[in-house]
C-alpha positions in Angstrom: 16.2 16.3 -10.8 14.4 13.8 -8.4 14.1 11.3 -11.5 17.5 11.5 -12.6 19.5 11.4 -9.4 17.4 9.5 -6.4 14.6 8.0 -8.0 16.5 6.0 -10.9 15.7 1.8 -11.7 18.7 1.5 -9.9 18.1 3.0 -6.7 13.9 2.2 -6.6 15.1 -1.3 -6.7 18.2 -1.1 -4.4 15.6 0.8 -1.7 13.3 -2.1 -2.3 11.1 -3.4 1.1 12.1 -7.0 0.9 9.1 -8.4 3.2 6.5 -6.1 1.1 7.5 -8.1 -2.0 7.4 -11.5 -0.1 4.0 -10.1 0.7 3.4 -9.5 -3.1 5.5 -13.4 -4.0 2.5 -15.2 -1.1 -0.4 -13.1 -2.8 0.7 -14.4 -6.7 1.7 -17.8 -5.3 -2.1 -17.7 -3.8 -3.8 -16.2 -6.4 -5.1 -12.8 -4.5 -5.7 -10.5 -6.5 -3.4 -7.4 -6.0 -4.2 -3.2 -7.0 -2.3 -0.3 -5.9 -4.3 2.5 -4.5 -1.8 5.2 -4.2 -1.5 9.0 -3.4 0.9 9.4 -6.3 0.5 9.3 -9.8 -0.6 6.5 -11.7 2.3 7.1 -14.1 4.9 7.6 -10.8 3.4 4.4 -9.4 3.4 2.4 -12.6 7.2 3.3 -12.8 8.0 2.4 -9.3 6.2 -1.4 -10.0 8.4 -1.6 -13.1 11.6 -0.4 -11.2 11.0 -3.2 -8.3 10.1 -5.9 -11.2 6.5 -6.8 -9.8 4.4 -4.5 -11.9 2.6 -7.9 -13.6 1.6 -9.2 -10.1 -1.0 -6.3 -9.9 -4.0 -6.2 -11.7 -4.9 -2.5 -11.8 -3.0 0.5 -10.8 -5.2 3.4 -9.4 -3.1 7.0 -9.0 -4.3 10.1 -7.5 -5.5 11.1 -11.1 -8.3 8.5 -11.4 -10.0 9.8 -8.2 -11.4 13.4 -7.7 -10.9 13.2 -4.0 -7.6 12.6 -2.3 -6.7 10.8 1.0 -7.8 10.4 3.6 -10.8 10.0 1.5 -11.9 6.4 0.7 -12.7 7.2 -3.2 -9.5 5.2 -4.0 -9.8 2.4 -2.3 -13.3 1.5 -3.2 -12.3 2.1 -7.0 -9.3 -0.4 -6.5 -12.0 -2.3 -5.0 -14.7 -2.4 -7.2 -12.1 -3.1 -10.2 -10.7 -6.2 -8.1 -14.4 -7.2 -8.5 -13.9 -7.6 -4.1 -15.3 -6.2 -1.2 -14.3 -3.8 0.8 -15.1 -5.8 4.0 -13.2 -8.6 3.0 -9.9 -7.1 1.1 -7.0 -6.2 3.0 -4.9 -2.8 2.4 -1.2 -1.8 3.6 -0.5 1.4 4.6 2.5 3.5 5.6 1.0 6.6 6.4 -2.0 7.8 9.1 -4.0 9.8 5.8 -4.0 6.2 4.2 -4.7 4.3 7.2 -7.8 6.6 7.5 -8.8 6.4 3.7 -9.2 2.3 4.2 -10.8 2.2 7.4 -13.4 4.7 6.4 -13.6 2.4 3.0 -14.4 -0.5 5.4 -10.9 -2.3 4.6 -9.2 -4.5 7.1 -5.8 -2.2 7.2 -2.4 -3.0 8.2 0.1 -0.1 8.7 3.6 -0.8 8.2 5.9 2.3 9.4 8.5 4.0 7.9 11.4 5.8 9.1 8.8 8.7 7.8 5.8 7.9 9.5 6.5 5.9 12.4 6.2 8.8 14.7 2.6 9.9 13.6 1.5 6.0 13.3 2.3 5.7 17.3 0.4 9.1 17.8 -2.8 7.6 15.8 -5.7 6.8 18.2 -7.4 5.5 14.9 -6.6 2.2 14.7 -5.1 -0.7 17.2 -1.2 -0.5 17.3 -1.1 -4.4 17.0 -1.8 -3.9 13.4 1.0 -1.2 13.2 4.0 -3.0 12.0 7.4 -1.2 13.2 10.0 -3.8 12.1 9.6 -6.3 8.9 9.0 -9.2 11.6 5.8 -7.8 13.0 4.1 -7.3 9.4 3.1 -11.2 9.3 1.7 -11.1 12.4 -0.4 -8.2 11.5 -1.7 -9.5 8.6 -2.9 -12.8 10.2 -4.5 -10.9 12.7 -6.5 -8.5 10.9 
């Protein structure tokens, strides 16, 4: 039901964060290196990069079913990582949620939360991690990323 009526090509791509993919566009443009590290699965995740036309601007795709430990657990990351052939110290994750924002910090990322209408309550509640790098509106994510 959730594949056939919300989550269709149509409506992933209608839905689509516009500043995340001009984060995606700079990275290509740049030549960093992008991987997904994600909570869903790799097959949900793989769809969703094909639905918003940028699944060829990341390198690997890690879901939920490569790991055996979930968020807030770093596992994930430091796969996505370690595949990037990067460091943790000097790689850079995005967030939209308070278990992810944990799982990077405690894989020793640089982390920049960008809210949702979902998660923007429990991001301002987080003690983890400065609110500077909390980005509320699609202007403050720049700032945010040249800052961490």
């Amino acid at each position: 039901m959730y594949y056939d009526t919300f989550a269709t090509e149509k409506n992933l791509y209608e839905s689509r964060y516009p500043e995340a993919l001009k984060i995606v566009e700079y990275a290509r443009q740049s030549g960093i290196p992008l991987a997904v590290a994600t909570s869903s699965s790799t097959g949900d995740a793989e769809r969703v990069l094909e639905a918003l036309r940028i699944r060829s601007d990341f390198k690997f795709v890690v879901g939920r079913d490569q790991v055996s430990k979930a968020k807030p657990d770093p596992e994930i990351y430091l796969k996505a990582v370690k595949l990037l052939g990067a460091s943790p110290e000097k790689s850079l994750a995005f967030e939209d949620s308070v278990t992810g924002l944990t799982a990077g910090l405690a894989a020793h990322m640089h982390v920049v939360a960008i809210a949702s209408p979902f998660t923007k309550d429990s991001l301002q509640a987080q003690a983890l991690h400065p609110q500077h790098l909390v980005a509320y509106d699609p202007a403050a994510i720049w700032k945010a990323i040249h800052v961490a």
